[in-house]
N, CA, C and O atoms as a printed pandas DataFrame, in Angstrom:
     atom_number atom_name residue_name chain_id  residue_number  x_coord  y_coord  z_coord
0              1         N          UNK        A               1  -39.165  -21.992  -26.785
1              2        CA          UNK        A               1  -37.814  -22.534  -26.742
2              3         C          UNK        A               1  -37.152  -22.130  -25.436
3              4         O          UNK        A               1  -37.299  -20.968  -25.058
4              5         N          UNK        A               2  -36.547  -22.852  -24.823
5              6        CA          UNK        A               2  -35.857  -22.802  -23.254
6              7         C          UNK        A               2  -34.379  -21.951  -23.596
7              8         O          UNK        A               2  -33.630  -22.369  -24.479
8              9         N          UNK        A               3  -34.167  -21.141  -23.069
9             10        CA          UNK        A               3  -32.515  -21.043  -23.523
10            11         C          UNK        A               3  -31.841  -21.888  -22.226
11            12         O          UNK        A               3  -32.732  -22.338  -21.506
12            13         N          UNK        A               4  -30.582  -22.186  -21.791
13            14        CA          UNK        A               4  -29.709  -22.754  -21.138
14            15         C          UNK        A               4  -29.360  -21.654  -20.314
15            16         O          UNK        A               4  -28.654  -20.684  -20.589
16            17         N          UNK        A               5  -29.867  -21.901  -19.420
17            18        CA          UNK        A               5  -29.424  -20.573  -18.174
18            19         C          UNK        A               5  -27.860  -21.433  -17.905
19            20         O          UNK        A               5  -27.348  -22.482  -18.295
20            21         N          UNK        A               6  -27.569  -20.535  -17.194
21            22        CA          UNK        A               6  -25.653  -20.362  -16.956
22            23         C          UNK        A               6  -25.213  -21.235  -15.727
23            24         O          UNK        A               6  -25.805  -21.323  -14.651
24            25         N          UNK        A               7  -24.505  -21.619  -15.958
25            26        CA          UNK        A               7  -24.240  -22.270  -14.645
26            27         C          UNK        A               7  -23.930  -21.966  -13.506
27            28         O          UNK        A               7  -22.719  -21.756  -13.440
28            29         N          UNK        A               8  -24.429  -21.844  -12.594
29            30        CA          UNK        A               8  -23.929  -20.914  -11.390
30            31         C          UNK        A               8  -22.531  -20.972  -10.473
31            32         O          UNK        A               8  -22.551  -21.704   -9.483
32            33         N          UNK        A               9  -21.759  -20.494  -10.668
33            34        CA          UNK        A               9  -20.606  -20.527   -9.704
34            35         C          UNK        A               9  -20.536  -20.423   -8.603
35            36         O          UNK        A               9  -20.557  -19.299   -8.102
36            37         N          UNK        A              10  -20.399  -21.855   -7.631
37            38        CA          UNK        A              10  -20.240  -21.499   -6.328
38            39         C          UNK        A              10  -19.184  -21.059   -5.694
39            40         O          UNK        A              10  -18.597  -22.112   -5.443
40            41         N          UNK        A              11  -18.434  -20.057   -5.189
41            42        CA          UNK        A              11  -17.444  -20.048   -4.681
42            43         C          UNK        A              11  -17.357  -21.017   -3.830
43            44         O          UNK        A              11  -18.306  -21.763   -3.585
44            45         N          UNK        A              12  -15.924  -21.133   -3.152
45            46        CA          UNK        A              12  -15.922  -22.181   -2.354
46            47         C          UNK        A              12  -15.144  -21.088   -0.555
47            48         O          UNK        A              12  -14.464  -20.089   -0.320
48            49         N          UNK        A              13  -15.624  -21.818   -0.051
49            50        CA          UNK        A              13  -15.599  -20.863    1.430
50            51         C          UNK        A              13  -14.536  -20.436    1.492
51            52         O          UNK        A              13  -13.678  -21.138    0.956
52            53         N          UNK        A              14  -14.132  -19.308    2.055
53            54        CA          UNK        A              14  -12.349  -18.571    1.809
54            55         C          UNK        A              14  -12.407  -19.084    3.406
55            56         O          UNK        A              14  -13.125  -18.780    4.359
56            57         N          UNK        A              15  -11.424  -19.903    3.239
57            58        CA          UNK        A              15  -10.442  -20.135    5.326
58            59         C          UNK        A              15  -10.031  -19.280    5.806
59            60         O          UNK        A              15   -9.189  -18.458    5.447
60            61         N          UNK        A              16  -10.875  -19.455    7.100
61            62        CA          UNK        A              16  -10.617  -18.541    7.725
62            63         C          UNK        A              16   -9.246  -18.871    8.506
63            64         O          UNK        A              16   -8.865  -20.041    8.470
64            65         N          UNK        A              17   -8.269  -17.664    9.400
65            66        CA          UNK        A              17   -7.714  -18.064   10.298
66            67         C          UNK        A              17   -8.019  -16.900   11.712
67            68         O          UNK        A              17   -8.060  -15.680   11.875
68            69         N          UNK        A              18   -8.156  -17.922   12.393
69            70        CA          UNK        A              18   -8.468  -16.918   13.705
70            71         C          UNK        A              18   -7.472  -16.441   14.166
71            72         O          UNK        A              18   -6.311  -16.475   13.756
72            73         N          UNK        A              19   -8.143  -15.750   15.486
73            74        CA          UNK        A              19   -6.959  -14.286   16.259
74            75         C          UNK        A              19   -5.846  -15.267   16.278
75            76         O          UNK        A              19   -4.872  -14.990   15.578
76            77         N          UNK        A              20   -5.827  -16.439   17.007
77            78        CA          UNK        A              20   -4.818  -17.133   18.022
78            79         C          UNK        A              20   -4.314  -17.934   16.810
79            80         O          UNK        A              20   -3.099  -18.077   16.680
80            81         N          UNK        A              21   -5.171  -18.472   15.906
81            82        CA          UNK        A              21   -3.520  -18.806   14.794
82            83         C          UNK        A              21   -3.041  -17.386   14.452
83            84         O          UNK        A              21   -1.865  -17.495   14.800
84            85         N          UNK        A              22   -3.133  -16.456   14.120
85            86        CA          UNK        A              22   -2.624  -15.415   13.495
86            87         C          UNK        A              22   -1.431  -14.916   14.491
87            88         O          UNK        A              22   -0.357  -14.527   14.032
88            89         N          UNK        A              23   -1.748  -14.963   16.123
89            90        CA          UNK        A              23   -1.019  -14.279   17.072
90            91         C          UNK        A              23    0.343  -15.850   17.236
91            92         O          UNK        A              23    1.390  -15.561   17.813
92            93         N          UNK        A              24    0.207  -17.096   16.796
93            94        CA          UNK        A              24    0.935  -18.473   17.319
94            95         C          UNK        A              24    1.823  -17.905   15.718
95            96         O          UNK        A              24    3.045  -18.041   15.787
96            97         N          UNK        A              25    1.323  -17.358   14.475
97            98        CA          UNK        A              25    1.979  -17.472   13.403
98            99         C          UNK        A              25    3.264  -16.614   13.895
99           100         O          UNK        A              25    4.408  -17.016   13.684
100          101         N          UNK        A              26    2.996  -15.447   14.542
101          102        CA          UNK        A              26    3.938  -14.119   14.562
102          103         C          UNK        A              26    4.659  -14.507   15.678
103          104         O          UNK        A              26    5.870  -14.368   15.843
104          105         N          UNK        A              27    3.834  -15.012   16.456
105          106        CA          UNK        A              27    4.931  -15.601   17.487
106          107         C          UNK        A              27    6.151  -16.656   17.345
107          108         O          UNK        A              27    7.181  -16.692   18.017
108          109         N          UNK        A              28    5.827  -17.349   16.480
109          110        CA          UNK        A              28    6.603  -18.917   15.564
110          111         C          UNK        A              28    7.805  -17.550   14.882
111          112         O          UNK        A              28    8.840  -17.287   15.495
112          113         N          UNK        A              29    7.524  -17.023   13.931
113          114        CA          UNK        A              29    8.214  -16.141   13.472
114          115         C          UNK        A              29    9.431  -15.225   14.079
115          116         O          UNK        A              29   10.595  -15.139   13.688
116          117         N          UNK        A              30    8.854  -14.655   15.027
117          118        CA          UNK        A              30    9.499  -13.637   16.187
118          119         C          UNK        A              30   10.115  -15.142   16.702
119          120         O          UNK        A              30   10.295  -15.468   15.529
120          121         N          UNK        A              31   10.572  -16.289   17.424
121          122        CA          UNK        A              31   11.567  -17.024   17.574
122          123         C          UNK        A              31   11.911  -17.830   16.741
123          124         O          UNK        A              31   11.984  -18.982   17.168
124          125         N          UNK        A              32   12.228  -17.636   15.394
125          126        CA          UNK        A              32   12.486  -18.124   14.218
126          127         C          UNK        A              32   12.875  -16.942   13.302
127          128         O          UNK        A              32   12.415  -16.691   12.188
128          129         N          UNK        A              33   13.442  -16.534   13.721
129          130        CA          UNK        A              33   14.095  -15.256   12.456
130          131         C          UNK        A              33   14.640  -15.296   11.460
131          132         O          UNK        A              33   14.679  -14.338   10.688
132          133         N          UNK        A              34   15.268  -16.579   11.215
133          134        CA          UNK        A              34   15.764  -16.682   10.126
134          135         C          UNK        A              34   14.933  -17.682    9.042
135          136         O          UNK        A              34   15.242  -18.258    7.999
136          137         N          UNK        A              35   13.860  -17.583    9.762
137          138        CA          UNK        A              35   13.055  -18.910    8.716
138          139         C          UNK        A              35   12.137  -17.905    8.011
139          140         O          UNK        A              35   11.756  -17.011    8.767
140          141         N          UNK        A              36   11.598  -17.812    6.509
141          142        CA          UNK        A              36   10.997  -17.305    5.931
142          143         C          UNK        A              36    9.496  -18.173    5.981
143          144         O          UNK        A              36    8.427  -17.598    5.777
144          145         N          UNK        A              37    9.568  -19.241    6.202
145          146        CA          UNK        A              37    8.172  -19.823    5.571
146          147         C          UNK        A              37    7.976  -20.971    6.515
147          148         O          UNK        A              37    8.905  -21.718    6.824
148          149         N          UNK        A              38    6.294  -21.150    7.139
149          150        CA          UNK        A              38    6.338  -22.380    8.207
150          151         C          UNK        A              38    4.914  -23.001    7.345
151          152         O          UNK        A              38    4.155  -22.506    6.512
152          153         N          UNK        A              39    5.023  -24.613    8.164
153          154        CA          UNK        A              39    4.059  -24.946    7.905
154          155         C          UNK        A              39    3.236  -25.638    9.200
155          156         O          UNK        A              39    3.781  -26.149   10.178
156          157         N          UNK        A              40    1.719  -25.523    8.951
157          158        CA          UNK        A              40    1.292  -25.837   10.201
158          159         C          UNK        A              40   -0.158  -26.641    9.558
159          160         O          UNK        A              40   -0.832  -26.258    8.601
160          161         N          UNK        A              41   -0.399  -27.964   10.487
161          162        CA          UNK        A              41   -1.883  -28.782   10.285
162          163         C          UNK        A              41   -3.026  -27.578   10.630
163          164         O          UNK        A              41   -2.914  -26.614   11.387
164          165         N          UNK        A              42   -4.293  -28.047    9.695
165          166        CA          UNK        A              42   -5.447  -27.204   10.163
166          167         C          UNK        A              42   -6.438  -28.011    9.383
167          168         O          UNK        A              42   -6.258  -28.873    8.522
168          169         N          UNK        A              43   -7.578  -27.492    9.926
169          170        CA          UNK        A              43   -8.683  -28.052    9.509
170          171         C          UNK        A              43   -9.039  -28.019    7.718
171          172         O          UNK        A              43   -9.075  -27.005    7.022
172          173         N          UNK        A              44   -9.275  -29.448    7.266
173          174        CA          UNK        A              44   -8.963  -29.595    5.888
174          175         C          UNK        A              44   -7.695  -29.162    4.998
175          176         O          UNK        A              44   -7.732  -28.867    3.803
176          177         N          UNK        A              45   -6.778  -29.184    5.677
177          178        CA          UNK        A              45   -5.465  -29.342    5.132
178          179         C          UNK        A              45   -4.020  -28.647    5.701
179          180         O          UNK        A              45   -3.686  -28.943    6.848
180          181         N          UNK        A              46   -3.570  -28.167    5.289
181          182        CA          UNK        A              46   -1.708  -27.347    6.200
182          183         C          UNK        A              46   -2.124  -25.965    5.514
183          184         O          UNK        A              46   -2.579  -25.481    4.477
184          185         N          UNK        A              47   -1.678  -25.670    6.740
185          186        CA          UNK        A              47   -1.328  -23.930    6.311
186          187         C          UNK        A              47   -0.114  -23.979    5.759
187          188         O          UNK        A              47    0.629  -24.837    6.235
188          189         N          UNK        A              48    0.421  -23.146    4.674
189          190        CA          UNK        A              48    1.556  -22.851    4.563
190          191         C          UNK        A              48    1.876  -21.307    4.373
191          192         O          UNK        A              48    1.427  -20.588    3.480
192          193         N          UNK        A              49    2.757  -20.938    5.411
193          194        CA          UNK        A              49    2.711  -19.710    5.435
194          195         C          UNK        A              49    4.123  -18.837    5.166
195          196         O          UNK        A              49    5.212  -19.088    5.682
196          197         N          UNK        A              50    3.821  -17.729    4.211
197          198        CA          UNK        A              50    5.254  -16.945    3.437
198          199         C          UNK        A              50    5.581  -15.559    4.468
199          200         O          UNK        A              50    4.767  -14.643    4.584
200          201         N          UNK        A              51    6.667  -15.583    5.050
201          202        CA          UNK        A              51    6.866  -14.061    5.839
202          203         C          UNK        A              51    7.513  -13.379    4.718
203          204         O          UNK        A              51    8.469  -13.745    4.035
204          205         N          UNK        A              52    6.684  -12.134    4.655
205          206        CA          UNK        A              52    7.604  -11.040    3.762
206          207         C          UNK        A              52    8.044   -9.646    4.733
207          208         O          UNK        A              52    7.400   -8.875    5.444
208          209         N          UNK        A              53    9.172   -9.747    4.436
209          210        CA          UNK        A              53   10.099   -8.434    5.046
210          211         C          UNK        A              53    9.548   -7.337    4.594
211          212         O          UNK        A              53    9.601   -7.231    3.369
212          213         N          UNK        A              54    8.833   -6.147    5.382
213          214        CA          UNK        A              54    8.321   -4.952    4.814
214          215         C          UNK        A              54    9.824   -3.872    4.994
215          216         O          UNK        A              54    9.324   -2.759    5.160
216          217         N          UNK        A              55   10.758   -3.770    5.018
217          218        CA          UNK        A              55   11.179   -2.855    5.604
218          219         C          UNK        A              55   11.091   -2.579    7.198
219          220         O          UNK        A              55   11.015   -3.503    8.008
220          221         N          UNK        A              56   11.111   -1.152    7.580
221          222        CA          UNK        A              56   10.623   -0.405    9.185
222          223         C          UNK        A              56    9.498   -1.432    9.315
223          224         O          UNK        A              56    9.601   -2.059   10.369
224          225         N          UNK        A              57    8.574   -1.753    8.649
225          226        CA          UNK        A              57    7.073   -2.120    9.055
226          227         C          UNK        A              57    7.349   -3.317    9.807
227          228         O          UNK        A              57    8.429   -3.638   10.304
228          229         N          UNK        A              58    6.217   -3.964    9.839
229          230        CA          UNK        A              58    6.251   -5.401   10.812
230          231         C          UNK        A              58    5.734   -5.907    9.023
231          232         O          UNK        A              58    5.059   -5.527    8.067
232          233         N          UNK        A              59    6.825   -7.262    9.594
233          234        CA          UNK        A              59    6.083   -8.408    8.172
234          235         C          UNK        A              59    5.087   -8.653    8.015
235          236         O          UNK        A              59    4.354   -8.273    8.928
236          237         N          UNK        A              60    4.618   -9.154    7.233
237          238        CA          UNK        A              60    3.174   -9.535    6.458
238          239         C          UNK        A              60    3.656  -11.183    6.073
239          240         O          UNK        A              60    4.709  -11.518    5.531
240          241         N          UNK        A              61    2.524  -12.081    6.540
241          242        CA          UNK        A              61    2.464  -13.427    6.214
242          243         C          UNK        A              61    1.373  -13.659    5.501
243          244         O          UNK        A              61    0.216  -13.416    5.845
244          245         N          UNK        A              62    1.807  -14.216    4.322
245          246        CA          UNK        A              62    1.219  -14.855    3.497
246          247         C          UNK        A              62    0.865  -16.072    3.618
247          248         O          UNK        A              62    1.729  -16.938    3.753
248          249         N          UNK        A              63   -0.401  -16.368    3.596
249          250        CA          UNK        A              63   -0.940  -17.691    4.244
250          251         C          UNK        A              63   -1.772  -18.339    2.536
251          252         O          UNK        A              63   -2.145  -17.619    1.610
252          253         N          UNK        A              64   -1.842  -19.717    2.602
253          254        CA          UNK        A              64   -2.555  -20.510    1.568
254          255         C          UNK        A              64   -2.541  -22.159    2.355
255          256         O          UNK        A              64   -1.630  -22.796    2.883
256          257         N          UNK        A              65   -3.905  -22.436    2.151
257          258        CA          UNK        A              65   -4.345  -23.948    2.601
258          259         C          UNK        A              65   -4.086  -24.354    1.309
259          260         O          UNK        A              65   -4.341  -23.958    0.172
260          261         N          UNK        A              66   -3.334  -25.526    1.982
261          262        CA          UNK        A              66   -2.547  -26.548    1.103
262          263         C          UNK        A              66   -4.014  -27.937    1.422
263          264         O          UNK        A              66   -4.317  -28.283    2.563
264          265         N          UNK        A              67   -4.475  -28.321    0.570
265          266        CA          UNK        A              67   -4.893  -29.624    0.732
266          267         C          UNK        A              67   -3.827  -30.933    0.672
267          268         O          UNK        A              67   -3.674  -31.766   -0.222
268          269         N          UNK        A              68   -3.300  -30.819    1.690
269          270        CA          UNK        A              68   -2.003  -31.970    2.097
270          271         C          UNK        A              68   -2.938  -32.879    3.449
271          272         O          UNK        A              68   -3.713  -32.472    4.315
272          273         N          UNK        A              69   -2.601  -33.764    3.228
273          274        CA          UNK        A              69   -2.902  -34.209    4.890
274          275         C          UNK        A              69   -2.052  -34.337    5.814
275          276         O          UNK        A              69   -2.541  -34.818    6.837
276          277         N          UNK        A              70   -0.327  -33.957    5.898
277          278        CA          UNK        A              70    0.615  -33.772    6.676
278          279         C          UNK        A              70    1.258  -32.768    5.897
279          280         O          UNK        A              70    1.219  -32.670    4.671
280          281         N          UNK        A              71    1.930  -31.935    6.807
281          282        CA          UNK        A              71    2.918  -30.862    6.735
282          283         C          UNK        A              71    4.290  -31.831    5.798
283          284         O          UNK        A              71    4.821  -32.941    5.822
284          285         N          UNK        A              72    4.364  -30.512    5.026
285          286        CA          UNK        A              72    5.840  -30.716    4.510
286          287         C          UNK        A              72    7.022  -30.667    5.908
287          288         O          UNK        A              72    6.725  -30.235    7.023
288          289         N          UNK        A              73    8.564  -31.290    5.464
289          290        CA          UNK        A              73    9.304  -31.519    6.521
290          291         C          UNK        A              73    9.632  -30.098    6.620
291          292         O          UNK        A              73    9.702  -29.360    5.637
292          293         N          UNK        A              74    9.847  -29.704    7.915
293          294        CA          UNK        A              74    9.730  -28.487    8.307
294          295         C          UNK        A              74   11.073  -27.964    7.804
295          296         O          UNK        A              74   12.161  -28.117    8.359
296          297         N          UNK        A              75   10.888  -27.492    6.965
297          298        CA          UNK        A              75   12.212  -27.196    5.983
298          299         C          UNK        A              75   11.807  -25.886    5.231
299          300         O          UNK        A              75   10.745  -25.876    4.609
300          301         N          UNK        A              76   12.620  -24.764    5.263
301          302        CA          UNK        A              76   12.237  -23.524    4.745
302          303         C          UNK        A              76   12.092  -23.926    2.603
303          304         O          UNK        A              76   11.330  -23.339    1.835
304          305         N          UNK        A              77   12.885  -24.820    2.305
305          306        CA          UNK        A              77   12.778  -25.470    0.937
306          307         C          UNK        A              77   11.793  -26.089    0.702
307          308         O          UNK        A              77   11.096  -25.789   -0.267
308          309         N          UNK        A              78   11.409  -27.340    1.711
309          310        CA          UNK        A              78   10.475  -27.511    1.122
310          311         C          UNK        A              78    8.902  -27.123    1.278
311          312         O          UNK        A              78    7.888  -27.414    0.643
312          313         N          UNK        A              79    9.067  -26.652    1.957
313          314        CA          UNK        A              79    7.191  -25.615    2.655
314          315         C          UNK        A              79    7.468  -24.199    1.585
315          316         O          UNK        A              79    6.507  -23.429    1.588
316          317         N          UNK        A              80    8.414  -23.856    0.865
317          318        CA          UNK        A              80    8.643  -22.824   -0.148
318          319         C          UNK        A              80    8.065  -23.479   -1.293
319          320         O          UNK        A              80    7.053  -23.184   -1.929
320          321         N          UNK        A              81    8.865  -24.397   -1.439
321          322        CA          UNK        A              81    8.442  -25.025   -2.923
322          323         C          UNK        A              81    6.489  -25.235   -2.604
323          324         O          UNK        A              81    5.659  -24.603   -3.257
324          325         N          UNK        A              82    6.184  -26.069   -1.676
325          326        CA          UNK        A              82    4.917  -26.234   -1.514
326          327         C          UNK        A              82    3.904  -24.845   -1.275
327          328         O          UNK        A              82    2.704  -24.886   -1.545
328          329         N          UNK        A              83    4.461  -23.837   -0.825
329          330        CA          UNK        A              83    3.715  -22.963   -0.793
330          331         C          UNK        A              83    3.573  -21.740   -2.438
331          332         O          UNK        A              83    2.821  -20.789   -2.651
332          333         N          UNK        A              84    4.638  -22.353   -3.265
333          334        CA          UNK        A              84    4.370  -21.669   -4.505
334          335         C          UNK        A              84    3.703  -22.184   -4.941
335          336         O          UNK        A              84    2.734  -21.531   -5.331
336          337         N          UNK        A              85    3.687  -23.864   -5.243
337          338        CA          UNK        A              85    2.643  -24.442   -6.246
338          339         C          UNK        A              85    1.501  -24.710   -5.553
339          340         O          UNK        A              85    0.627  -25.319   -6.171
340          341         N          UNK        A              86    1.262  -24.359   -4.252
341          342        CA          UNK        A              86   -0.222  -23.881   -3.799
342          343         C          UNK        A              86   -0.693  -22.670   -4.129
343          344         O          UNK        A              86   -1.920  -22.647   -4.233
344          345         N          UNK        A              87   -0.010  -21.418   -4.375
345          346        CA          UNK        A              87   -0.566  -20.234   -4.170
346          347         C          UNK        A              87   -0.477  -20.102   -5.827
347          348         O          UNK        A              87   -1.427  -19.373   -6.113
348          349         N          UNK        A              88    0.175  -20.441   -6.974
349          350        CA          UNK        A              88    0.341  -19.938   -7.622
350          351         C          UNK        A              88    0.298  -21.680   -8.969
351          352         O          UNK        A              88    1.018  -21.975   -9.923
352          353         N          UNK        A              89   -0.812  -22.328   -8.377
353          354        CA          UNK        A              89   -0.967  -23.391   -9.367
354          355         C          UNK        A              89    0.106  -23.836  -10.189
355          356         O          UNK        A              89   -0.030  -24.151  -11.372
356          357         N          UNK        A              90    1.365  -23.862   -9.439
357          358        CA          UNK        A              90    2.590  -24.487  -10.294
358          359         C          UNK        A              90    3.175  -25.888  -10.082
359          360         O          UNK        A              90    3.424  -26.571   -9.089
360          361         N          UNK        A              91    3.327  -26.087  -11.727
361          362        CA          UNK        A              91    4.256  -27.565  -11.133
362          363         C          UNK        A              91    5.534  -27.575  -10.532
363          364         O          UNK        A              91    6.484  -26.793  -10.528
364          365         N          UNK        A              92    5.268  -28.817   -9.959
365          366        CA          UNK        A              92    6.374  -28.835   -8.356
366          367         C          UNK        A              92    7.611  -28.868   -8.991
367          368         O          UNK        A              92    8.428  -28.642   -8.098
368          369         N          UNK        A              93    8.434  -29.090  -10.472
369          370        CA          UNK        A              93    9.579  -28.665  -10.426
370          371         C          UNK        A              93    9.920  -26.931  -10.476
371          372         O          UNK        A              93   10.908  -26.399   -9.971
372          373         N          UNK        A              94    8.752  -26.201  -11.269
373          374        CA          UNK        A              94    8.846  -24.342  -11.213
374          375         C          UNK        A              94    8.294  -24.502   -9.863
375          376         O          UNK        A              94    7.544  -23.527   -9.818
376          377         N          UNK        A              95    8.214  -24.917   -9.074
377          378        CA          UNK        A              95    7.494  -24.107   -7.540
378          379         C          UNK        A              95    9.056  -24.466   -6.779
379          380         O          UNK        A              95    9.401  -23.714   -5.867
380          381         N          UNK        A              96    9.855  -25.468   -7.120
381          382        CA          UNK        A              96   10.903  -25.937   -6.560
382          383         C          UNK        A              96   12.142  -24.533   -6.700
383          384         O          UNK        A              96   12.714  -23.877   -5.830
384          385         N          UNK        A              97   12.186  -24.494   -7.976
385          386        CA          UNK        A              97   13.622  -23.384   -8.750
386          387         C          UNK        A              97   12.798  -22.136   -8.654
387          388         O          UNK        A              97   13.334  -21.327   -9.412
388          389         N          UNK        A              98   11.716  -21.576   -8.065
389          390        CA          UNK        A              98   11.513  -20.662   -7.481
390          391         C          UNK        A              98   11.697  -20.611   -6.058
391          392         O          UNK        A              98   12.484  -19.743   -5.681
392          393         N          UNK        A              99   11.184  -21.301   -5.209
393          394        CA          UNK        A              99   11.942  -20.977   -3.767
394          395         C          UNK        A              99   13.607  -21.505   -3.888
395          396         O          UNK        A              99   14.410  -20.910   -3.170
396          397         N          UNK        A             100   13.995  -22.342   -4.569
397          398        CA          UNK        A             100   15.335  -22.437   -4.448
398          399         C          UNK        A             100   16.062  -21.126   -4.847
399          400         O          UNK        A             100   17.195  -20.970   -4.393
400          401         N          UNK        A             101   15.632  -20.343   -5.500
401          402        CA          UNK        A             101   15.871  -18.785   -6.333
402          403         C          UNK        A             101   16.063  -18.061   -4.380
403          404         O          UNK        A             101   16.951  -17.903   -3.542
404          405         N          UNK        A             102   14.530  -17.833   -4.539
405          406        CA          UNK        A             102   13.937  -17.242   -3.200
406          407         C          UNK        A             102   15.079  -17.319   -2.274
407          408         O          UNK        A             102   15.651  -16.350   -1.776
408          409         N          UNK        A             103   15.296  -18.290   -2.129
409          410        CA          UNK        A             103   16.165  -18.552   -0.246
410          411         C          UNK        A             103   17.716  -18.121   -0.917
411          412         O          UNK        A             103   18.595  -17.734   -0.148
412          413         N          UNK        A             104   17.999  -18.228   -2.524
413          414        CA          UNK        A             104   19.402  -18.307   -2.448
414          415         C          UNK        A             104   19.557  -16.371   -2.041
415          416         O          UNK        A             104   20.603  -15.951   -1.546
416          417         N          UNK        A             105   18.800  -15.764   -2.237
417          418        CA          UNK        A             105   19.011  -14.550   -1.556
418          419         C          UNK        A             105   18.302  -13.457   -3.184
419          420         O          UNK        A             105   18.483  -12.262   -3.420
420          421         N          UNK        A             106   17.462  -14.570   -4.046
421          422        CA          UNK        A             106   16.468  -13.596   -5.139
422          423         C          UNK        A             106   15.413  -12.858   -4.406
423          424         O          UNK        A             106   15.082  -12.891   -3.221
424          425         N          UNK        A             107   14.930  -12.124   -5.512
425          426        CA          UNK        A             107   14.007  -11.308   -5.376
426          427         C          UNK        A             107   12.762  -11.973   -3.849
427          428         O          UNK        A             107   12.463  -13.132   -3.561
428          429         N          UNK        A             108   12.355  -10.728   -3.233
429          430        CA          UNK        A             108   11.375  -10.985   -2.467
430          431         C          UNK        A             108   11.617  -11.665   -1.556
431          432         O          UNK        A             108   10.655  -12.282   -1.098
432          433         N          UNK        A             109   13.165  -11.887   -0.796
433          434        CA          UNK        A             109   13.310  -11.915    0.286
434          435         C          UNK        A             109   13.953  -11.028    1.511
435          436         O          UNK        A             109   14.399  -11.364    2.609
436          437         N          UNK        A             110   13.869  -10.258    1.119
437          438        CA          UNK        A             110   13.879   -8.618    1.838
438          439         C          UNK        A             110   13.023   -8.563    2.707
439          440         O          UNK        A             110   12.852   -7.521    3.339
């Protein structure tokens, strides 16, 4: 009798981002201070990327490939909303009333 071997899980390739997007992200940032979140084209889809305020430290950006084929309008609302229900499999009205939360001055924008 055969048993049913398992199905194998392929992961799927984690995106990379190189030195020079990483150094164009902080740089976008550093003349954009008041913007929390950008979005940018890349290979197989938009980056969308979250700056979090460490305190003293230097921020930390949170990055997730969006399978979009154009950038959201460069709008801290709506690249928020799009970058929750990318990172966090939500529907676009909870990915919406969470960055609308976010920017009104909620949690995790420090």
């Amino acid at each position: 009798m055969m048993s049913a071997a398992p199905a194998l899980a392929v992961e799927p390739a984690t995106p990379q981002v190189t030195e020079s997007e990483a150094f164009d992200d902080r740089d976008w940032f550093a003349l954009h201070p008041q913007r929390l979140f950008r979005a940018r084209p890349a290979s197989g889809g938009v980056w969308l990327i979250r700056r979090r305020h460490q305190g003293e430290g230097a921020d930390v950006l949170l990055r997730t490939l969006a399978p979009l084929r154009t950038p959201p309008a460069d709008d801290d609302l709506e690249i928020a909303a799009a970058w929750f229900a990318v990172a966090f499999w939500l529907h676009p009205k909870t990915a919406t009333k969470l960055a609308q939360r976010l920017l009104k001055g909620g949690r995790g924008r420090r």
